[in-house]
C-alpha positions as CSV (number, residue, x, y, z in Angstrom):
1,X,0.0,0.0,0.0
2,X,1.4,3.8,-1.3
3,X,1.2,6.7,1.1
4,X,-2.0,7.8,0.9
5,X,-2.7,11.1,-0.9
6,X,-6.0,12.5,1.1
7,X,-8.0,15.9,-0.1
8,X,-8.1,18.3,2.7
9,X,-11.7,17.6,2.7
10,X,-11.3,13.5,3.1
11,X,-9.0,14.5,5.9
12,X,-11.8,16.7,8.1
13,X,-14.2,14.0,7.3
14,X,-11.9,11.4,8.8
15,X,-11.5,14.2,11.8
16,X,-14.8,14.4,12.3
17,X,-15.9,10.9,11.9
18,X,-13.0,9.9,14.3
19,X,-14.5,12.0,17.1
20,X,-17.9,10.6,16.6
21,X,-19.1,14.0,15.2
22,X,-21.1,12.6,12.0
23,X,-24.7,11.7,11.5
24,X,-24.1,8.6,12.8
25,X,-23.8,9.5,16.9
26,X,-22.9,6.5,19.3
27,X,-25.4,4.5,21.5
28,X,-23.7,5.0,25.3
29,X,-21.4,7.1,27.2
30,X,-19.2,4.4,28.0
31,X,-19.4,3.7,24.1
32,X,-18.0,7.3,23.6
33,X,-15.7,7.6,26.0
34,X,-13.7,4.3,24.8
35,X,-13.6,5.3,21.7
36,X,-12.8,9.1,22.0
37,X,-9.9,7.9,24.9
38,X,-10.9,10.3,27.4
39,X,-13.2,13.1,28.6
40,X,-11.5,16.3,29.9
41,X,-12.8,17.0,33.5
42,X,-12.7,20.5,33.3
43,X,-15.5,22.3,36.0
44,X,-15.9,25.1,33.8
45,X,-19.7,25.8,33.7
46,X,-19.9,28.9,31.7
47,X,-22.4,26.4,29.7
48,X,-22.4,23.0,31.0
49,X,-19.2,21.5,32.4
50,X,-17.0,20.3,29.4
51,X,-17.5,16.1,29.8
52,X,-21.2,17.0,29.3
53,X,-20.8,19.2,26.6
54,X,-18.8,16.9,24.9
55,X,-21.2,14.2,25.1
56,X,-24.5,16.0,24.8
57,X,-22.7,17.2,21.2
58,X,-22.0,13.3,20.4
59,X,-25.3,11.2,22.0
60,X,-27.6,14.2,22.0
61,X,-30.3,15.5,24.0
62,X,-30.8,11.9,25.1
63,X,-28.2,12.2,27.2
64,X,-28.4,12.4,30.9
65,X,-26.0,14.1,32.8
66,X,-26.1,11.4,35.8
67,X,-25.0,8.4,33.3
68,X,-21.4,10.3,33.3
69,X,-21.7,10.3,37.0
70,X,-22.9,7.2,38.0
71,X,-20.0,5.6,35.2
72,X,-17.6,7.9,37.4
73,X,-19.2,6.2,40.6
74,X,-19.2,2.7,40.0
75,X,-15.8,2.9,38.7
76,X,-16.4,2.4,35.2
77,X,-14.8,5.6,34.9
78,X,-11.2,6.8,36.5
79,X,-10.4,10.7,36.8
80,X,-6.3,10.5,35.5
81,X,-4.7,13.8,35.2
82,X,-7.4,15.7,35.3
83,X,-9.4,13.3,32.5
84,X,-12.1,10.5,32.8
85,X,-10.5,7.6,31.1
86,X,-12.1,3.8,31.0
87,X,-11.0,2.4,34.1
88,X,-9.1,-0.7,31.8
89,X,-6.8,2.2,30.1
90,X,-5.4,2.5,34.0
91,X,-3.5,-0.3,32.9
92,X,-1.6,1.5,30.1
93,X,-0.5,4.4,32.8
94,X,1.1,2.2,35.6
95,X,4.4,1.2,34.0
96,X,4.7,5.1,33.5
97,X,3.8,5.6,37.4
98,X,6.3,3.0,38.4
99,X,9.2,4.6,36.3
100,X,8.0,8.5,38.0
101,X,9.5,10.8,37.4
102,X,11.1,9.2,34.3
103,X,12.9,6.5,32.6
104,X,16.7,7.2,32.0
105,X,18.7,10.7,32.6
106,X,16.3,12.9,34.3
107,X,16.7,16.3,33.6
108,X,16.8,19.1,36.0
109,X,13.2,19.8,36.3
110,X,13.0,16.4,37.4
111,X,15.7,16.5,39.5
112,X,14.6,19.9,41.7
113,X,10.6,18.0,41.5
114,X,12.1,14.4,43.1
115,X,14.3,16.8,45.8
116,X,11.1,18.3,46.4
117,X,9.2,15.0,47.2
118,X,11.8,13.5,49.3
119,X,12.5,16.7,51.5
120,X,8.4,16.2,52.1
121,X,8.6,12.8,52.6
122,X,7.0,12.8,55.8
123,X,4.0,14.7,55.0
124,X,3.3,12.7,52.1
125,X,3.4,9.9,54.9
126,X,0.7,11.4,56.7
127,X,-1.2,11.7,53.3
128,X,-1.4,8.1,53.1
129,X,-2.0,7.7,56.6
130,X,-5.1,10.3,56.8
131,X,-6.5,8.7,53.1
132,X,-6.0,5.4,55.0
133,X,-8.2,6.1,57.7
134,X,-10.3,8.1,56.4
135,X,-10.5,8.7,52.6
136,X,-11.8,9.3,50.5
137,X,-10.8,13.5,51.5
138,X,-10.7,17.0,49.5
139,X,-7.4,18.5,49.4
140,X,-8.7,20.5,52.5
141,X,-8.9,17.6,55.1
142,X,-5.3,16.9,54.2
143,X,-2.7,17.5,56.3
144,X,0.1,20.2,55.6
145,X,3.2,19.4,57.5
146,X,5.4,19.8,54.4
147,X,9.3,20.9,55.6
148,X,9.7,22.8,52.5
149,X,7.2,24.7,50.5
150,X,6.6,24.5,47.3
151,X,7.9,27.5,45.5
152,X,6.6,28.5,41.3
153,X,5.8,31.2,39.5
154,X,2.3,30.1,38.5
155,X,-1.0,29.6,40.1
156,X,0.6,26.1,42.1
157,X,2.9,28.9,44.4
158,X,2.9,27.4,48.3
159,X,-0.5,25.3,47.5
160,X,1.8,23.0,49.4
161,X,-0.6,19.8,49.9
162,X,-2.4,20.3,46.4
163,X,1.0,20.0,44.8
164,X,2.2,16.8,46.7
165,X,-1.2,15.4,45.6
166,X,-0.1,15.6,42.3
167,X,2.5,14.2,42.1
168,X,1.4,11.0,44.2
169,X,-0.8,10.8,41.8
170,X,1.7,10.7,39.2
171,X,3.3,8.4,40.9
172,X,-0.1,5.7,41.5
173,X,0.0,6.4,45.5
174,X,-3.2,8.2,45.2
175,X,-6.1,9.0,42.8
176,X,-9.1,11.3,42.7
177,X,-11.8,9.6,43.6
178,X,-15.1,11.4,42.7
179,X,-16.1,15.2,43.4
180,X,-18.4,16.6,46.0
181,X,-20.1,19.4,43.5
182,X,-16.8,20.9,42.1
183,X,-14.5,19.7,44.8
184,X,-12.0,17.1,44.3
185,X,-11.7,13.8,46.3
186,X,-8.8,12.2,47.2
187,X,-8.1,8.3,47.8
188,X,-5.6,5.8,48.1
189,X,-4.9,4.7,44.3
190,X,-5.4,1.1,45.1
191,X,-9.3,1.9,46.2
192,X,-10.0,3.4,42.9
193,X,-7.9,1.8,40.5
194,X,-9.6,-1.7,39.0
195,X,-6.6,-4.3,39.7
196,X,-5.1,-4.9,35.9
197,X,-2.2,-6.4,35.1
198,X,0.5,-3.7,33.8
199,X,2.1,-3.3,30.5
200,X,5.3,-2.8,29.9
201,X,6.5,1.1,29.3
202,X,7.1,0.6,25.3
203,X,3.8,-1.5,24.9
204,X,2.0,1.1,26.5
205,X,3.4,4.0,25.1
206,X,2.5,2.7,21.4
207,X,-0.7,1.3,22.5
208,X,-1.8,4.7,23.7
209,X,-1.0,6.0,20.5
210,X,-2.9,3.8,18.6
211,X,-6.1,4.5,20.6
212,X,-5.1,8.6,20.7
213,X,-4.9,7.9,16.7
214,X,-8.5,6.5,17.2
215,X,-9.9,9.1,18.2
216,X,-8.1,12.0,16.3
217,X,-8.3,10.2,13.4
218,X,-5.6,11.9,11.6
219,X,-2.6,13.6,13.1
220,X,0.9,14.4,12.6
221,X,3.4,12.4,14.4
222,X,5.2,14.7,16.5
223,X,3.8,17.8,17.8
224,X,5.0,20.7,20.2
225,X,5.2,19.0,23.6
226,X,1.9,20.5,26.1
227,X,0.7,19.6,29.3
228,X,-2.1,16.8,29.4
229,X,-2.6,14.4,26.5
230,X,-0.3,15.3,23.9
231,X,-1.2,16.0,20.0
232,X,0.9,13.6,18.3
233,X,1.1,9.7,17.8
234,X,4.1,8.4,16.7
235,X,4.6,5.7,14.6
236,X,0.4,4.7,14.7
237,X,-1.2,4.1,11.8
238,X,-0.5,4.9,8.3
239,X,1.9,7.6,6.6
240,X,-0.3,9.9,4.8
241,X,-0.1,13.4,2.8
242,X,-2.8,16.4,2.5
243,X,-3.4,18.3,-0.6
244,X,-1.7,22.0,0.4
245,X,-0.8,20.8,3.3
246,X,3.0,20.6,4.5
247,X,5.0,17.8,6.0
248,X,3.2,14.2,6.5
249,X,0.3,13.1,8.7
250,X,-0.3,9.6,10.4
251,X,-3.8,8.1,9.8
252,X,-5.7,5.1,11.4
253,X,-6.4,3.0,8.3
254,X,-9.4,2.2,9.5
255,X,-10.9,5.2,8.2
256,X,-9.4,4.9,4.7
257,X,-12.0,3.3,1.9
258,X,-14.1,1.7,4.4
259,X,-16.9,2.0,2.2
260,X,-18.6,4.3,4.6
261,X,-20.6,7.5,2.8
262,X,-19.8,10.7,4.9
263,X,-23.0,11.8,6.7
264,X,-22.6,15.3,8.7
265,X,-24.6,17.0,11.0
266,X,-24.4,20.5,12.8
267,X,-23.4,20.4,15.9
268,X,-21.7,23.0,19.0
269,X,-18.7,22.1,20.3
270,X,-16.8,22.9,23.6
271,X,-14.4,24.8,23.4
272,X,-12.2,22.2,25.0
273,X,-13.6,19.7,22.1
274,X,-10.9,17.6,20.8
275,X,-12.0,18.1,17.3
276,X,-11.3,21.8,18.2
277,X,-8.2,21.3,20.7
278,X,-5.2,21.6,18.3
279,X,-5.6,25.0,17.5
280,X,-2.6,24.3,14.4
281,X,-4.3,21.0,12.7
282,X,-7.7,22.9,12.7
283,X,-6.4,25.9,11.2
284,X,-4.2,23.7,8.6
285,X,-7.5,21.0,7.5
286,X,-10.4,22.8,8.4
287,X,-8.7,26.8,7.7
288,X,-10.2,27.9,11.4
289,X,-9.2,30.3,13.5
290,X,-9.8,30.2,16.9
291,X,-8.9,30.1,20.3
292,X,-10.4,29.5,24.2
293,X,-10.6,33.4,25.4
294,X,-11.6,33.0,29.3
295,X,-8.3,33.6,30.0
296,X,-8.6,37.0,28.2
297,X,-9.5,40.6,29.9
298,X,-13.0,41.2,28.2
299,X,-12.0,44.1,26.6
300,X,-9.2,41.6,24.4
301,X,-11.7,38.8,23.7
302,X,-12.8,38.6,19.8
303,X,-15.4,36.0,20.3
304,X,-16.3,35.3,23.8
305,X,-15.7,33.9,27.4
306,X,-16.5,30.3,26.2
307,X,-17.4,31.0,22.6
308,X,-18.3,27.7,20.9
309,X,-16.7,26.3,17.4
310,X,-20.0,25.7,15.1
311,X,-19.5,22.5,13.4
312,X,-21.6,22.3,9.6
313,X,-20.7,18.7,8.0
314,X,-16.9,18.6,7.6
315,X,-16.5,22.4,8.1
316,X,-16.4,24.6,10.8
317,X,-17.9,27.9,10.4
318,X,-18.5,30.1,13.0
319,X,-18.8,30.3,16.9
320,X,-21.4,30.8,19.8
321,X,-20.5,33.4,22.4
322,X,-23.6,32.2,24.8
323,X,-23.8,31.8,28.7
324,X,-26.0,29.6,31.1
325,X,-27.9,31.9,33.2
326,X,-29.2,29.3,35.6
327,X,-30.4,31.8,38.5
328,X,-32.8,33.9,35.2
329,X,-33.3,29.9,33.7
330,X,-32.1,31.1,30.4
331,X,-29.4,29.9,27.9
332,X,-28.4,33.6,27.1
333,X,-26.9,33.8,23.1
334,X,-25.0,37.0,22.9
335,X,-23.6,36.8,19.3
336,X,-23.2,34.1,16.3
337,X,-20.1,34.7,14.8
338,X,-20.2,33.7,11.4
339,X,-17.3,33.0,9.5
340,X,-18.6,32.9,6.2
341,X,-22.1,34.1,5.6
342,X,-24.5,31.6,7.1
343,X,-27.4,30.2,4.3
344,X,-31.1,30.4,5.0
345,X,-30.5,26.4,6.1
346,X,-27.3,26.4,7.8
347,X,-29.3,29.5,10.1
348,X,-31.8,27.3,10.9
349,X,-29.4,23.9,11.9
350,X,-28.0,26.3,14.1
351,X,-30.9,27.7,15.9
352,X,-32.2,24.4,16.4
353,X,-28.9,23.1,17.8
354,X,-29.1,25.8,20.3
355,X,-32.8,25.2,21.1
356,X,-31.7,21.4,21.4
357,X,-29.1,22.9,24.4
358,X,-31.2,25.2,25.5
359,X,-34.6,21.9,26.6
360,X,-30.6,19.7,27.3
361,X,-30.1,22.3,29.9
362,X,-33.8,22.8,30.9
363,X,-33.3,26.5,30.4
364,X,-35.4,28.9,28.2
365,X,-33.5,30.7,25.1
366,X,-33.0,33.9,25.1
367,X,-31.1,36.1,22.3
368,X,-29.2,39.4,23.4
């Protein structure tokens, strides 16, 4: 088999097909979720908390929040790094917990991050012991009785027992073990983890990017490195090319002559939407700018606080600047962006995808 040659067109329809985005929506939130990889478990609300969204823009209306929490409850669902993963994928992260904070040479961060443990070793001590007793805990009910603080420029400065957490975590001592509304809980890793045999390192590493390739469909194979679940998969898949594209992609080759008709939809997407994550791959198949402005002074924003990418078939073409106003009981739309002049019937997808949020939500809709 050549190296495929793909029209930037066949490659957004294998983008959006891969993240379950097409006509033809999944059955389950389990379903979903082990097919996309993960669901980031970001508490956001400025609409509906991001795993929701994410879901309600795959299954539908249908969907009901408390599946996603009673799969979180019973286990079926694991909170890793700050994503919900299928409790089975643990398995692929526990070679990688053993080996913390890395295989071979470590370099200095590493270095300054392990000093920083062991210098705390006894309050991470009476973590475990506290969790023991107790768990699972918020980060609150923890002890602090760390030797030396923990000392950054960023938003982690002296939040001394949040930052040990997190790195137990990293290395499989502990694991977050459900929320109380938006508030963490901790617990010893062993209580929440399903008991799986481990992989070995390589086998893992390859296998998660084969499943990350699953869900992308197509990506390139190294990408800038980024906190969280990286862009790129390696050697997964197939080598492939785009029309006006540079450089070579990987592509599962499941989605190559399948025999499968594309079928799109319209659909609103978090801004946090892994179709919509890799702000360089959408702007080089799908020509999109954008990016997530929350973090932006008001006055700066071009779009909105949580404006959301407008998915039409295999295009995206415009975003929703809208807000939940749950103490007025309204899904408030300030503006529809449009990047290209909206037809008569892409209007009036649109408005019904937002009434469709709007009944999800069990708010009214209201236009500004």
């Amino acid at each position: 088999m050549g190296t495929p040659q793909l029209s930037r067109r066949d490659a957004r329809r294998i983008a959006v097909r891969a993240q379950l985005l097409s006509a033809d929506r999944p059955e389950t939130v389990l379903d979903t979720v082990r097919h996309l990889g993960f669901l980031q478990a970001d508490p956001t609300e400025a609409v509906a908390r991001n795993a929701d969204l994410v879901l309600w823009s795959r299954l539908g209306s249908g969907y009901d929040r408390r599946e996603l929490e009673e799969a979180v409850g019973t286990g079926q669902l694991v909170e890793l790094d700050m994503r919900l993963r299928p409790a089975e994928d643990v398995a692929l992260y526990r070679a990688e917990m053993a080996a913390w904070p890395g295989p071979g040479p470590l370099k200095e961060w590493q270095v300054r991050t392990l000093g920083w443990l062991e210098a705390n070793d006894a309050c991470r001590r009476d973590i475990l012991e506290k969790l023991y007793d107790e768990g699972p805990l918020p980060a609150s009910a923890l002890p602090d009785t760390t030797a030396v603080p923990w000392e950054s420029s960023g938003w982690t400065n002296d939040r001394n027992v949040r930052r040990l957490l997190d790195l137990m975590a990293a290395r499989g001592e502990v694991a977050a073990a459900g929320r109380e509304g938006r508030v963490k809980l901790w617990d010893l890793a062993e209580r929440v983890y399903p008991d799986v045999p481990v992989v070995p390192l390589p086998e893992a590493l390859a296998e998660r990017d084969r499943r990350r390739l699953r869900g992308l469909g197509i990506a390139r194979a190294k990408s800038p490195k980024m906190p969280g679940e990286p862009d790129h998969v390696g050697e997964a898949g197939v080598l492939a090319t785009v029309d006006e594209v540079p450089g070579s992609w990987r592509v599962d080759p499941a989605y190559l002559d399948d025999g499968t008709t594309f079928r799109g939809r319209t659909a609103l997407l978090s801004p946090l939407d892994r179709l919509v994550f890799d702000r360089r791959r959408i702007a080089e198949l799908f020509g999109f700018d954008y990016q997530l402005e929350m973090y932006k002074p008001a006055a700066k924003r071009r779009w909105g606080y949580w404006a959301m990418p407008v998915l039409h078939g295999d295009r995206l073409v415009g975003k929703v600047d809208a807000v939940a106003d749950r103490e007025s009981g309204v899904l408030r739309v300030h503006t529809v962006h449009e990047d290209e002049p909206f037809s008569k019937a892409l209007t009036g997808s649109v408005d019904r995808e937002l009434r469709d949020l709007a009944g999800w939500l069990d708010l009214e809709l209201e236009r500004g």
